[in-house]
ZAMARGU-4260 file (C-alpha; in steps of 0.2 Angstrom, whole numbers, plus 5000, padded with zeros to 4 digits):
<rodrens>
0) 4992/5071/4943 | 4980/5076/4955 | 4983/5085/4971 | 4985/5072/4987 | 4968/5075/4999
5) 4974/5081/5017 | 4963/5081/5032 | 4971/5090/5047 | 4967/5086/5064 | 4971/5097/5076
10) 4960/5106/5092 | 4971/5122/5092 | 4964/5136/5080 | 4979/5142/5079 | 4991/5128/5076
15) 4977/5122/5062 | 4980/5140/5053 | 4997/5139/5052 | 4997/5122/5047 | 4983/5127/5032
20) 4998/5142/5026 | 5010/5129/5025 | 5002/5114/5017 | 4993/5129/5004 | 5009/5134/4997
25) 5011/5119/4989 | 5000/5115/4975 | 5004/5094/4974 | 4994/5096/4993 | 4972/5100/4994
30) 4965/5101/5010 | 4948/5087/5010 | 4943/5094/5026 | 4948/5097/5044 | 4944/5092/5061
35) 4945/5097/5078 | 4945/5081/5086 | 4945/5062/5084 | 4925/5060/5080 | 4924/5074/5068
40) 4940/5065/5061 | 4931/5049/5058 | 4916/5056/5049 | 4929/5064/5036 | 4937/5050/5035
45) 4921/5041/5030 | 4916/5057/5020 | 4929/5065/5011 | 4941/5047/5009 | 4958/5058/5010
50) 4976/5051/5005 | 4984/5056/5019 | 4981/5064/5039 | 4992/5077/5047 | 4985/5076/5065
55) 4992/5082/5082 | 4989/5074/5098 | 4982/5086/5111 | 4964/5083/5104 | 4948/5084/5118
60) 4941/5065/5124 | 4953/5054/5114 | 4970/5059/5110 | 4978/5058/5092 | 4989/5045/5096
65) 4975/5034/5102 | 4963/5036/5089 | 4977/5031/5078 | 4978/5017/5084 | 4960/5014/5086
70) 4957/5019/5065 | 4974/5010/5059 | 4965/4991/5058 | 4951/4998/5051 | 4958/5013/5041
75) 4976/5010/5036 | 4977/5029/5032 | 4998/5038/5030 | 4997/5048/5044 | 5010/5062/5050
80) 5010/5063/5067 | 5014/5083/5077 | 5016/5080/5096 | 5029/5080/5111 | 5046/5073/5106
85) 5044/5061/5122 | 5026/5055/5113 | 5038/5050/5096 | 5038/5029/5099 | 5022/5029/5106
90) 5015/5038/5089 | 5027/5027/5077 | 5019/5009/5088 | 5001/5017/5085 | 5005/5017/5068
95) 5012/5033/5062 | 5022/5034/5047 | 5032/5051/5051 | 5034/5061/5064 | 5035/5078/5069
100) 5043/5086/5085 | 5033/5100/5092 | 5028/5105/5109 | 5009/5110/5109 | 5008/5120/5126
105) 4998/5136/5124 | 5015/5147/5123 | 5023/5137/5111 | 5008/5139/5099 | 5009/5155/5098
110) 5027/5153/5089 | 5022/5137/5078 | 5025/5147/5060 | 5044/5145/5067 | 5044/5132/5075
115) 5038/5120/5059 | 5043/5130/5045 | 5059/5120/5045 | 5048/5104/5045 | 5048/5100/5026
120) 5028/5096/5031 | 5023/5095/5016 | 5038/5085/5008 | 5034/5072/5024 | 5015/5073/5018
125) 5020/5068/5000 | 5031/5055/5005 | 5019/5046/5018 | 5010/5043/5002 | 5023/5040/4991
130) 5040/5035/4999 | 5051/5039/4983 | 5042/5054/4979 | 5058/5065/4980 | 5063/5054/4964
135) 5047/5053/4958 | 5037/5069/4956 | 5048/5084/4962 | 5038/5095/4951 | 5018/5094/4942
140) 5029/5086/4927 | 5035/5072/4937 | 5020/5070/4945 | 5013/5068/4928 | 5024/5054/4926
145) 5018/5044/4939 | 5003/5040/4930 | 5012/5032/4919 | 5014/5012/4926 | 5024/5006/4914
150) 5037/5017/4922 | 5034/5018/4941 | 5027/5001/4952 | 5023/4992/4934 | 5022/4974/4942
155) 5011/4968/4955 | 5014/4952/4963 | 4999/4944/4970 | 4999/4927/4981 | 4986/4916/4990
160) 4982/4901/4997 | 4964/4893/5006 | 4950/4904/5002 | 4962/4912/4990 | 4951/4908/4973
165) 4938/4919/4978 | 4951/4934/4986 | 4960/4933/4969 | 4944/4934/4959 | 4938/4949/4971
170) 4953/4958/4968 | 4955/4957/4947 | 4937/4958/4945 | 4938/4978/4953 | 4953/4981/4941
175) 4954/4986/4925 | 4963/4986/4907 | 4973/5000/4911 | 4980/4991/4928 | 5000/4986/4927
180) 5005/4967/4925 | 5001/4956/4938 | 5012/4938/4941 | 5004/4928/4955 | 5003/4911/4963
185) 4987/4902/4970 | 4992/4886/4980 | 4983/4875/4969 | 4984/4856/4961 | 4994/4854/4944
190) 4979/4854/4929 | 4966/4866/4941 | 4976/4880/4936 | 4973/4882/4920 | 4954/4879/4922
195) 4954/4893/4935 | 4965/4906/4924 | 4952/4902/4912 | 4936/4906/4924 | 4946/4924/4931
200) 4947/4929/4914 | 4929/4926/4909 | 4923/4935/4923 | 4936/4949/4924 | 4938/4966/4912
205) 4957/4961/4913 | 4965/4945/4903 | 4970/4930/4916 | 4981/4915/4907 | 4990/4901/4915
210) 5010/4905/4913 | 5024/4901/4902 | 5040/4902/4902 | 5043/4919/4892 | 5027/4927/4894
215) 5029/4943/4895 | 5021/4954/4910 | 5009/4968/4901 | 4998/4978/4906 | 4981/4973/4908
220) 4984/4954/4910 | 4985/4942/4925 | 4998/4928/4923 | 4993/4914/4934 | 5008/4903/4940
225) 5002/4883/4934 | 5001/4871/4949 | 5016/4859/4946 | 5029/4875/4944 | 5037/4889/4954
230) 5035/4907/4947 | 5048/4920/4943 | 5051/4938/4937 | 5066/4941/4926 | 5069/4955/4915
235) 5076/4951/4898 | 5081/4965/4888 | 5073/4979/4900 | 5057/4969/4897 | 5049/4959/4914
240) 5044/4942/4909 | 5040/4927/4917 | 5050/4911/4919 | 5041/4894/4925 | 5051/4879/4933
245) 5049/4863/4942 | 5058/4862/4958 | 5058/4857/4977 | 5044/4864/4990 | 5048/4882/4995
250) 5040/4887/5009 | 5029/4871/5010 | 5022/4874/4993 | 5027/4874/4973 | 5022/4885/4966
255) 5028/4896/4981 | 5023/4913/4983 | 5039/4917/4995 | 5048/4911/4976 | 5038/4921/4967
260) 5042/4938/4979 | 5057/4936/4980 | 5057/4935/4962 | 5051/4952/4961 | 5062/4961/4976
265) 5078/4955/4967 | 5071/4959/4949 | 5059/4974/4953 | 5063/4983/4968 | 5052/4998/4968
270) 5045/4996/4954 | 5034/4984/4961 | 5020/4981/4973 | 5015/4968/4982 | 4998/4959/4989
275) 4997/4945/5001 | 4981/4937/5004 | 4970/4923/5014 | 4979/4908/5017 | 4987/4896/5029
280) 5006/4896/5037 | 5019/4907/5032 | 5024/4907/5012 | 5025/4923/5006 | 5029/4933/5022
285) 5046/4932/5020 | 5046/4937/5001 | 5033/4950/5004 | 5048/4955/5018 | 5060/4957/5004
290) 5049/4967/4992 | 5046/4979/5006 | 5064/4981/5010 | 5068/4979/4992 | 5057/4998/4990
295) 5040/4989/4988 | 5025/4996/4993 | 5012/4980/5000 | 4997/4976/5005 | 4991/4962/5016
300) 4973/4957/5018 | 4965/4961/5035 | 4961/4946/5048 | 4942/4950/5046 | 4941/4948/5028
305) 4953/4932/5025 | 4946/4915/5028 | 4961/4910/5035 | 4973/4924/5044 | 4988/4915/5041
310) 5001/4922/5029 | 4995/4939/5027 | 4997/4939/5048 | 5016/4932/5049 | 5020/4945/5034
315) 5013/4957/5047 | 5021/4952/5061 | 5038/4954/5055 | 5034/4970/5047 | 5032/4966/5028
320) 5015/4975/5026 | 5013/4993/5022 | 4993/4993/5024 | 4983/4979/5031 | 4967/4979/5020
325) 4948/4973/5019 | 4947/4961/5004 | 4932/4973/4996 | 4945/4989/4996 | 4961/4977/4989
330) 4958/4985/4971 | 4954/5002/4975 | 4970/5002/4987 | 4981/5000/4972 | 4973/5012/4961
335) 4976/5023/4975 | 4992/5020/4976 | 4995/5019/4957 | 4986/5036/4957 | 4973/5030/4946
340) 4955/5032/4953
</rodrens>
């Protein structure tokens, strides 16, 4: 597995020196580049496309924590976060995904090779990433490991509704035939569905089919759930496969997407990630909800890309999405997090 791409922010010579000795001894870490403050930052962003930021907050014209904030909707980057103790909810609201205590006044610099050594930086680096990575890749054999999906996140779970037919085919048609088993619902009429698995999988390098009860999920294929039934992940025999059912509305809807994630949380857990895109009201934020706390990673679609900002906003309002995404970056995202660009 490749080396995770750092960019360290920080305005103190010093403090970026002794952050550079720690994150080198670890050889799971490369540093993409550095900055010195919040513009610089931006351009390397842009330029070098690291994994994950370790950035302190006394930086010149815009402090860390408010170009966190500022890059967050637009660049959903892990980010470490090194600044006052008192600055710690203010860091985690700007969207932080750890934090590190340190006092950056000029005397305390001078003893920051103590002070952080104790930090496990690079461990919190990994797992900003990664939160399992403890389990996953404690050594270059592990991390080997994780490139093989059908053992870590091996299921994606995909859901949609107005403007979704077009998201969905955006997001296969960036993916290829090496790409974990995706289940998915597209709110859609009973018949329509089949006629548009059958159009995603003439346009996409990945096979699309409408589902069946006891299709298994493999790699490379898209099951589509059919219009008239909900969707659900079961595991026969350590084997994920598909079970389709007719039943009441969930959520507003059959299929449901909040039927299908929820599916996956109870069947999956970690093993599985999660996208939520365009649509109206809420099915699926609630599901996407449980995958998260079930050790799912997710993803939900950005306001400026959806056509509607409906379900993808309530899953991130209650917390449910671990990056908020642009459509056109949806695919790459899960390469990235599979480790497979």
């Amino acid at each position: 597995m490749r080396g995770l791409r750092l960019l360290i922010v920080t305005a103190s010579l010093e403090l970026g020196r002794v952050l550079k000795q720690i994150v080198g001894r670890d050889n799971q870490l490369v540093i993409a580049a550095e900055a010195n403050n919040a513009y610089v930052a931006r351009d390397k962003i842009i330029e070098c496309k690291p994994d994950v930021i370790l950035m302190t907050n006394e930086l010149p014209r815009m402090s860390g924590i408010t170009f966190l904030a500022k890059l967050m909707p637009q660049y959903p980057l892990p980010t470490v976060m090194i600044a006052s103790p008192s600055l710690e909810s203010k860091a985690y609201e700007a969207g932080a995904v750890d934090f590190i205590p340190f006092d950056e006044s000029r005397n305390n610099i001078k003893n920051a090779a103590g002070e952080l050594s104790g930090q496990s930086i690079c461990d919190r680096l990994k797992k900003a990433v990664y939160p399992d990575w403890d389990k996953l890749a404690v050594n270059s054999r592990a991390g080997a490991a994780l490139k093989s999906n059908g053992k870590v996140r091996s299921v994606i779970a995909m859901g949609a509704s107005t403007g979704g037919t077009e998201a969905l085919a955006t997001v296969l048609s960036g993916l290829h035939k090496d790409i974990p088993g995706i289940v998915m619902v597209q709110h859609m009429p009973e018949g329509f569905t089949q006629m548009y698995a059958q159009r995603l999988n003439n346009e996409c390098e990945i096979t699309v089919k409408e589902a069946q009860t006891g299709d298994i999920v493999r790699k490379g294929q898209a099951l589509l759930a059919p219009g008239d039934k909900h969707l659900r992940l079961i595991k026969v025999n350590g084997v994920y496969q598909v079970e389709c059912h007719a039943g009441p509305k969930v959520s507003g809807h059959c299929p449901s997407v909040d039927t299908l994630f929820s599916s996956v949380a109870k069947t999956a857990g970690r093993d599985a990630i999660g996208v939520l895109l365009t649509g109206m009201g809420r099915d699926g934020a609630q599901g996407l909800l449980e995958m998260k706390r079930a050790g799912a990673l997710t993803i939900g679609q950005d306001e400026k890309t959806c056509v509607v900002y409906g379900m993808p906003k309530a899953a991130y309002d209650m917390g449910a999405v671990t990056w908020q995404v642009p459509l056109e970056q949806i695919a790459q995202k899960l390469y990235y997090i599979l480790d497979k660009k």
